[in-house]
C-alpha positions in Angstrom: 30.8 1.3 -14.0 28.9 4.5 -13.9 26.8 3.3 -16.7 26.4 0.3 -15.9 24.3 2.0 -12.6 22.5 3.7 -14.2 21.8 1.0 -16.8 20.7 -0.9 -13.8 18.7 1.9 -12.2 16.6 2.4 -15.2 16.0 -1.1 -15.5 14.8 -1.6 -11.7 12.4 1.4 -12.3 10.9 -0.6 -15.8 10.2 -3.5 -13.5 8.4 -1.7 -10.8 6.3 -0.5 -13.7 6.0 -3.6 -15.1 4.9 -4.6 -11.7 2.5 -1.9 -11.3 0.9 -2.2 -14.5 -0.3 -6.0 -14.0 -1.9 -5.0 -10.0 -5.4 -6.0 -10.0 -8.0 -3.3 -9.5 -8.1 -1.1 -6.4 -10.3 -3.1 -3.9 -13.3 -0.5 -4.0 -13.7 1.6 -1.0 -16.3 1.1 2.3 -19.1 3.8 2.9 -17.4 5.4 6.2 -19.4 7.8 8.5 -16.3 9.9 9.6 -15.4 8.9 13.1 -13.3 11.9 13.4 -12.8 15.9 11.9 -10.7 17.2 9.2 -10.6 19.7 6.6 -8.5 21.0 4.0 -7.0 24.3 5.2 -5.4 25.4 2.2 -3.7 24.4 -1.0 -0.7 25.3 -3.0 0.2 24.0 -7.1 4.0 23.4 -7.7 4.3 21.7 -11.1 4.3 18.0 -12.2 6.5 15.9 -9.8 7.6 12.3 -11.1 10.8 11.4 -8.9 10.9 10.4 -5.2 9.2 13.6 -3.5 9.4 13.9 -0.3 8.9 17.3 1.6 11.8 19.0 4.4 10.0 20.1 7.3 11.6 22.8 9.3 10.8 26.4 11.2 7.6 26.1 10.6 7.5 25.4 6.8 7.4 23.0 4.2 9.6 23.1 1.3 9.1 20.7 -2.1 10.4 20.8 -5.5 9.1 19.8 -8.6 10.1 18.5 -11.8 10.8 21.6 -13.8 13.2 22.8 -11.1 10.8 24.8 -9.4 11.3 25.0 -5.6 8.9 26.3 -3.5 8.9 27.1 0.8 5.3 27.1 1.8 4.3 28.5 5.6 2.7 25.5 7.2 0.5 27.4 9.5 -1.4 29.6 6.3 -0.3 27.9 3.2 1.5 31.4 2.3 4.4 31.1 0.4 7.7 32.3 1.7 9.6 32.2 -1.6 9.5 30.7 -4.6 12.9 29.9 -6.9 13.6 28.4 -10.2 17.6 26.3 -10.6 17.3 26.4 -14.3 17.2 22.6 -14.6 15.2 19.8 -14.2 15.5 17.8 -11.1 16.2 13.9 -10.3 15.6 14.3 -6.6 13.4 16.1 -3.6 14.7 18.5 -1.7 16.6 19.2 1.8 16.4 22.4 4.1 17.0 22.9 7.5 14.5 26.1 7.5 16.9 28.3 5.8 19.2 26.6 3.0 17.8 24.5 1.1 19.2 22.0 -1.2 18.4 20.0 -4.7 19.9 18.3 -7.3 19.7 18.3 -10.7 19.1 16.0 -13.8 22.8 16.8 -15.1 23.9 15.4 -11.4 24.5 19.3 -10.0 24.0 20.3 -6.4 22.2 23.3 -5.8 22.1 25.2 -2.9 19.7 28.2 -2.2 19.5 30.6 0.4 16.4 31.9 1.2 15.6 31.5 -2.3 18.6 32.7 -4.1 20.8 30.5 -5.3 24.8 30.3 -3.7 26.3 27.8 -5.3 26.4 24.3 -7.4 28.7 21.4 -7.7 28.5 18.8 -10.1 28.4 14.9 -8.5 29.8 11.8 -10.1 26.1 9.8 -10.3 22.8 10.3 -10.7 20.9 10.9 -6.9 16.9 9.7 -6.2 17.3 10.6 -2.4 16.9 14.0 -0.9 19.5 15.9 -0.4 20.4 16.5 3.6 21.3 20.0 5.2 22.1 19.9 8.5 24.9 20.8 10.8 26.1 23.4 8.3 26.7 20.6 6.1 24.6 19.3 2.9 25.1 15.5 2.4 24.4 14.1 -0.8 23.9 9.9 -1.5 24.4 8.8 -5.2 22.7 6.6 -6.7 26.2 4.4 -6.8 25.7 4.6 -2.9 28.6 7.2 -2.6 27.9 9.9 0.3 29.5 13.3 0.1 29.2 15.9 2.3 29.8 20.1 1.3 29.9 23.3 3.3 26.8 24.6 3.1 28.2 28.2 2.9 30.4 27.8 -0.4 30.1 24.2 -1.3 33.2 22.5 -0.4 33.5 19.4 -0.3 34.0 17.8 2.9 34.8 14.2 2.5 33.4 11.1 0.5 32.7 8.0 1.9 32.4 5.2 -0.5 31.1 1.6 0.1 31.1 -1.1 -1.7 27.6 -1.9 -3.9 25.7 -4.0 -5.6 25.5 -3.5 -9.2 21.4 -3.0 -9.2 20.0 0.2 -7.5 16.8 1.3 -6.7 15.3 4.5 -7.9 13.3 5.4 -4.6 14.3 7.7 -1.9 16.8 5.7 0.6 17.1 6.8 3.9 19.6 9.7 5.0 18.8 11.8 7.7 20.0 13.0 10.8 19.9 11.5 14.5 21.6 13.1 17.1 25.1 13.8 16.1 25.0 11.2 14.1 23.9 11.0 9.8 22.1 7.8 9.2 22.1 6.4 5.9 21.1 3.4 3.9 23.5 1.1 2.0 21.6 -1.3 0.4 19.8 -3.2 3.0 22.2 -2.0 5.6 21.4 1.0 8.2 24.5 2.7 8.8 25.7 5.2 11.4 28.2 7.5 10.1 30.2 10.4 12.2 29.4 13.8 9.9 32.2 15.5 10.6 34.8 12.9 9.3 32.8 10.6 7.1 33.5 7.5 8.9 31.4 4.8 9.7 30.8 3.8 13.7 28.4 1.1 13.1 26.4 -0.6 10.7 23.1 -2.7 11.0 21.9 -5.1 8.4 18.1 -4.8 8.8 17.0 -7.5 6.1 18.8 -10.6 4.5 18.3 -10.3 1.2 16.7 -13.7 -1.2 16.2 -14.6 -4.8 17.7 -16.0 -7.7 18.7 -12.9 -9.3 20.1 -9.5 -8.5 16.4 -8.2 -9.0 15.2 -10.7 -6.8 17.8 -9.7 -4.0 17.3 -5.8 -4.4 16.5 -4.8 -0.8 17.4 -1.7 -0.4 16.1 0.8 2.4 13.4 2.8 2.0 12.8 6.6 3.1 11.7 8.4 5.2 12.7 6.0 8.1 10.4 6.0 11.2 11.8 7.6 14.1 10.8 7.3 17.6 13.4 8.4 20.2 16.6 6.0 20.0 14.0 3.5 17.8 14.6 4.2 13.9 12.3 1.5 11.5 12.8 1.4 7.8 11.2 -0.6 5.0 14.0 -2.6 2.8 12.4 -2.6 -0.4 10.3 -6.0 -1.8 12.4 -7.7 1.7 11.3 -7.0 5.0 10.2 -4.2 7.5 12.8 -3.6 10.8 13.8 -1.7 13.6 17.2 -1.2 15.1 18.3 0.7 18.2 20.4 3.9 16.5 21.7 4.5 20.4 23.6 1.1 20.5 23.6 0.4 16.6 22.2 -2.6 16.9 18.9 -4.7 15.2 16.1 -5.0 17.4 13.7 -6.9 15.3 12.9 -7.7 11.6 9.9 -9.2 10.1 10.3 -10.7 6.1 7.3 -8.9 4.0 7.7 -7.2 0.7 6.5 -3.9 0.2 6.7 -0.6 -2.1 6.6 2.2 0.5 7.7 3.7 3.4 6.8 2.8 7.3 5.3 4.9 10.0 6.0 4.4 13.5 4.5 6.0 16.7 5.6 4.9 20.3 3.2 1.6 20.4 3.4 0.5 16.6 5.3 0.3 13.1 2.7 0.4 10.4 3.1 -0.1 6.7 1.3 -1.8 3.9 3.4 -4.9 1.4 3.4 -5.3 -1.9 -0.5 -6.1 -2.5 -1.3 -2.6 0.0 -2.7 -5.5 2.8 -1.5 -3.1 5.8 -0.1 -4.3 9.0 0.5 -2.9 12.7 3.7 -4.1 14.1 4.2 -4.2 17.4 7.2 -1.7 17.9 8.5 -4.0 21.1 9.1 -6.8 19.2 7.5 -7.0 15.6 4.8 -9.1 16.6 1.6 -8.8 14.8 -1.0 -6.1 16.3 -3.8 -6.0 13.4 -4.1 -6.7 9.6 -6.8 -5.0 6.8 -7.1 -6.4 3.4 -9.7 -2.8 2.8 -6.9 -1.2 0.4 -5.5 -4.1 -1.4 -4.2 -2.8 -4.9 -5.1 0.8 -4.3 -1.2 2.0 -4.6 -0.5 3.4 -1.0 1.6 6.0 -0.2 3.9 6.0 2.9 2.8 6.0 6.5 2.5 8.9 9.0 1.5 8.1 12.8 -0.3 10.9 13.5 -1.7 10.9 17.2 -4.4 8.2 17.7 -4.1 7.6 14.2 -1.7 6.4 11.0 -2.1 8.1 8.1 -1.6 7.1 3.9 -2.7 8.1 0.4 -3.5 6.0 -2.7 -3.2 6.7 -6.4 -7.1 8.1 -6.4 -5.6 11.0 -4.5 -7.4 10.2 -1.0 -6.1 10.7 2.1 -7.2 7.8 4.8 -7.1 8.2 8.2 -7.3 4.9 10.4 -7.0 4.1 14.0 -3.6 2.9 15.1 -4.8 0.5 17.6 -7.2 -1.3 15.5 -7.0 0.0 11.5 -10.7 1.0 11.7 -11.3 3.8 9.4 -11.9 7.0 10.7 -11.9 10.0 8.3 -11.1 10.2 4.3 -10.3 13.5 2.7 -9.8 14.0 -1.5 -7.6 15.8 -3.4 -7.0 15.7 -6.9 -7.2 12.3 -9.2 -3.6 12.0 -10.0 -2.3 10.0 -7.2 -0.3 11.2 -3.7 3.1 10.3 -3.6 6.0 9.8 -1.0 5.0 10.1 2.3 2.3 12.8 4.4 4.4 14.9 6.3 3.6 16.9 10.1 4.2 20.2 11.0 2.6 21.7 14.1 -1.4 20.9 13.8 -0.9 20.8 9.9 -0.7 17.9 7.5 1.0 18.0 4.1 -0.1 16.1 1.4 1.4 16.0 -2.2 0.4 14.7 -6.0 1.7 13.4 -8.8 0.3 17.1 -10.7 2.0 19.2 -7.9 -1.3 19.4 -5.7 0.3 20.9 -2.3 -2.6 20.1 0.4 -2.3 21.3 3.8 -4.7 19.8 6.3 -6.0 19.9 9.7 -7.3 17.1 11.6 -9.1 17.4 14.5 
């Protein structure tokens, strides 16, 4: 069963690049007299990344990982870096922290946890992970690839309990959501949003946020897509090549979901739910309901990255390595900043007044819009 997984897993991943490899060329970009101020504040190399990457954001640093095993925790204000640690491995997966433990996992399917920096402890996992690792409530919670969750002490790596579901035989190998929302761990199982209790491992409600169509198992892979959007009891996730929705995590219960295919993450702010389908055409969904707000075909084929609401503005990447800044309320562009050639990946991330941006080659980019 386990190979036959990761069999599948492998062979989602040679689609997407199938799929990727037979996109037309990037639509070419508008001159743009910047409409509003940014600058790069400072900037930080890591290492080649090539899984899922997305950055943990907590006290007042990022922390990211690269390929080689390297894991770094930048201050968010400066760009200094608060320490710097090397697990010995490669890794399959991004990282977790909740400011002071910090959590990865390896290519040989090993959790590693680190303290500050120094590593405490590791425990091998039955399957391969592409999602971040969790740490939170004392607890680091870890989602297979096979959709198994576990969940180990944080202090010496026991585990806790394992909740196990019953999957579809294909996977995806993108981050999936699992993140915290009160005292509850959300978590995606396949195109279901899930509320589980972290302290026993049991599920108290369950969502299904897109219905699933196609002839084949490839056709029907739909599964959700990290970093969900969260806006007070609001959470809105992207199920992969399906359909973008919001459900009420309060009540557990769907609020709205609109069929469109898509690659990448949402972004979500108090009025809108933004996010760009397959062909990078980007939408504004009204949060209320899912009607239609705006539309731009300006980025079509120019491999976008996740969205970030970001004030009066949603912001994105593309595989040149710029970062776009558009208005939410309309999608007129308002600012573009570069940083290397290589492409950003996963999703910009916020902390305080300072953006984080991250490449394929390990570019860290802190900026500062104004």
């Amino acid at each position: 069963m386990r190979a036959g997984r990761l069999a599948a897993l492998a062979l989602a991943g040679l689609l997407l690049a199938a799929c990727s490899s037979d996109r037309p060329k990037p639509t070419p970009l508008e001159s743009l007299q910047p409409k509003i101020a940014g600058r790069q504040v400072w900037a930080a190399s890591i290492g080649s990344i090539g899984f899922p990457m997305l950055p943990a954001v907590r006290a007042g640093q990022f922390v990211v990982a690269s390929d080689d095993g390297t894991v770094l925790a930048l201050d968010a204000e400066t760009g200094a870096e608060r320490w710097r640690a090397r697990v010995n491995d490669r890794l399959s997966a991004g990282v977790g922290s909740d400011g002071r433990y910090a959590a990865v996992v390896t290519r040989g399917n090993e959790v590693v946890v680190l303290d500050a920096g120094r590593e405490i402890w590791r425990k091998r996992v039955p399957s391969a992970v592409v999602t971040p690792p969790l740490v939170a409530g004392e607890r680091v919670f870890v989602k297979g690839v096979d959709r198994a969750v576990q969940a180990f002490d944080v202090l010496d790596g026991r585990r806790l309990w394992t909740l196990q579901r019953p999957g579809d035989p294909l996977t995806l190998s993108q981050a999936s959501v699992l993140s915290a929302y009160k005292n509850t761990l959300l978590l995606g199982q396949g195109a279901r949003l899930a509320g589980i209790d972290p302290l026993r491992g049991t599920v108290q409600w369950e969502v299904s946020m897109a219905a699933p169509r196609g002839t084949n198992e490839v056709e029907r892979l739909a599964d959700l897509l990290g970093p969900p959007a969260r806006v007070g009891d609001r959470v809105c996730a992207r199920a992969f090549q399906s359909a973008v929705a919001c459900a009420d995590a309060a009540k557990g219960t769907l609020l709205w979901s609109r069929n469109v295919g898509g690659l990448a993450a949402v972004g979500s702010d108090a009025e809108l739910v933004f996010g760009a389908d397959a062909s990078d055409r980007l939408t504004a969904w009204r949060a209320s309901n899912g009607d239609v707000a705006w539309t731009s075909e300006k980025y079509l084929y120019r491999g976008l990255s996740g969205m970030l609401a970001l004030g009066p503005s949603v912001v994105f990447g593309d595989s040149d390595g710029t970062v776009h800044f558009l208005a939410s309320a309309t999608g007129e562009a308002q600012l573009r900043l570069p940083t290397d050639s290589s492409g950003v990946i996963g999703t910009p991330a916020l902390s305080g007044t300072t953006l984080l941006v991250i490449t394929r080659r390990g570019g860290v980019y802190g900026f500062r819009p104004q």
